[in-house]
C-alpha positions in Angstrom: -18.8 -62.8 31.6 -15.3 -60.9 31.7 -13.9 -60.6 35.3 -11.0 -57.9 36.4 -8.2 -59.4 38.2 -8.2 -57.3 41.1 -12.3 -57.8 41.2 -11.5 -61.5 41.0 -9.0 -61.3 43.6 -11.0 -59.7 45.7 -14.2 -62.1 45.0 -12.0 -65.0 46.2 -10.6 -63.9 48.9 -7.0 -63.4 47.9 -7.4 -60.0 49.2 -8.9 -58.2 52.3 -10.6 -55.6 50.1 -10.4 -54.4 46.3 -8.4 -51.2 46.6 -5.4 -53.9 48.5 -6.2 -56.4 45.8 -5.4 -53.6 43.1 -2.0 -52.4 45.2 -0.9 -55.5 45.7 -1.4 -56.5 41.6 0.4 -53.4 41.0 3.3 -53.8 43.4 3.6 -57.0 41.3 2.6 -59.1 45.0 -0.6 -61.0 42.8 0.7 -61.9 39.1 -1.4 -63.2 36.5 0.3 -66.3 34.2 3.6 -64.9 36.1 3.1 -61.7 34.6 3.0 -58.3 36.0 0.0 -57.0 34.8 -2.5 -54.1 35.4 -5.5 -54.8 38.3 -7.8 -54.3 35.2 -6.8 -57.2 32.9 -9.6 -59.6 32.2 -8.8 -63.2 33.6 -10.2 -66.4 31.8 -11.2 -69.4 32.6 -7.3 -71.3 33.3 -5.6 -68.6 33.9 -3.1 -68.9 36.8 -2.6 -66.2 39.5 0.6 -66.4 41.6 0.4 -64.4 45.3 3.8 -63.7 46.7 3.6 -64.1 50.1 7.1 -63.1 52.5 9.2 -65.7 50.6 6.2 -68.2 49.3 4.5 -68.0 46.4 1.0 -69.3 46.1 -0.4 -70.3 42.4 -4.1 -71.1 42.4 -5.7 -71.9 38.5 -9.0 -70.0 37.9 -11.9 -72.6 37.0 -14.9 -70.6 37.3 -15.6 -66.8 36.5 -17.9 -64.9 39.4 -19.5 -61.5 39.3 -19.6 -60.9 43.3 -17.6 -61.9 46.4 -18.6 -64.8 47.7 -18.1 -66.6 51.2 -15.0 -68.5 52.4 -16.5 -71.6 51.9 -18.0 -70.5 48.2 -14.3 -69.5 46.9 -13.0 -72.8 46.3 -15.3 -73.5 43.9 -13.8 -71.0 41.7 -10.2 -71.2 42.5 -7.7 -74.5 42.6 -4.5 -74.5 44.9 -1.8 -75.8 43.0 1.2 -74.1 45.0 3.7 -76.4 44.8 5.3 -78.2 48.4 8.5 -76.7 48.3 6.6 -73.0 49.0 4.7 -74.3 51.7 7.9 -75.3 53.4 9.2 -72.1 52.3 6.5 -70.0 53.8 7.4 -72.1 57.5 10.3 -71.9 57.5 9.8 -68.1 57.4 7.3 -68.4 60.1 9.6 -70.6 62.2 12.5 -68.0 61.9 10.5 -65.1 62.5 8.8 -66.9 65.9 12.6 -67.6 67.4 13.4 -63.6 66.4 12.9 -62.9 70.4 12.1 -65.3 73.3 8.5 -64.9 74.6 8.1 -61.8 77.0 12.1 -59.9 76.2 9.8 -57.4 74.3 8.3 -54.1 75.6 6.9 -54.4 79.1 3.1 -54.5 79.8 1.5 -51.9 81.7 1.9 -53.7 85.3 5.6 -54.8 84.1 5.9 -50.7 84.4 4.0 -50.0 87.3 6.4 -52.7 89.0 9.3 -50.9 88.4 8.2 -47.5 88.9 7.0 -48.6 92.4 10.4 -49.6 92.7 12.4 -46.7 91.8 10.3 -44.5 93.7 12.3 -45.8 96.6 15.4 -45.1 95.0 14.7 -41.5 94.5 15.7 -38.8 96.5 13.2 -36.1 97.5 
């Protein structure tokens, strides 16, 4: 039974939906074999697909084919991580850097943060 890779994708849950598990094939994000290919090549049984994540990429080896999506728990019958420890690390220490971008709460302020100072100002201001 031939599969499409962005139908396989999809069926696995590499991807939210189809139409992102086609635009991310195309944008070269999900590769088949490391290849950039089209979202309607057939995959085979052994194939690898790579998914590029930030700086990570993820390689999983196809060992079933399916004709539907199938549940969370369902997928890794189908699919085998194989992604290598070095892009684990990679992908947190990506996280870790991104967490320390801004200390918790220097961001925008919350809707009482601006009520606060508006209370406050209205002192201030001269009628």
């Amino acid at each position: 039974m031939p599969c499409r890779l962005d139908k396989f994708a999809w069926s696995v849950r590499l991807a939210k939906t189809r139409a992102i598990s086609s635009d991310q094939i195309q944008k070269g994000k999900i590769r088949l074999n490391g290849a950039h290919v089209k979202p309607s090549r057939e995959v085979k049984l052994g194939d690898e697909i790579q998914v590029i994540k930030n700086t990570a990429t993820f390689t999983y080896r196809i060992t079933q084919l399916l004709g539907r999506r199938v549940g969370a728990k369902l997928a890794i019958d189908y699919i085998i991580d194989i992604t290598k420890d070095e892009e684990i690390e990679k992908l947190k220490v990506y996280q870790l850097a991104q967490s320390n971008y801004r200390e918790h709460g220097t961001g925008k302020p919350s809707k009482k943060d601006r009520r606060d100072m508006d209370h406050f100002l209205s002192d201030w201001q001269e009628d």
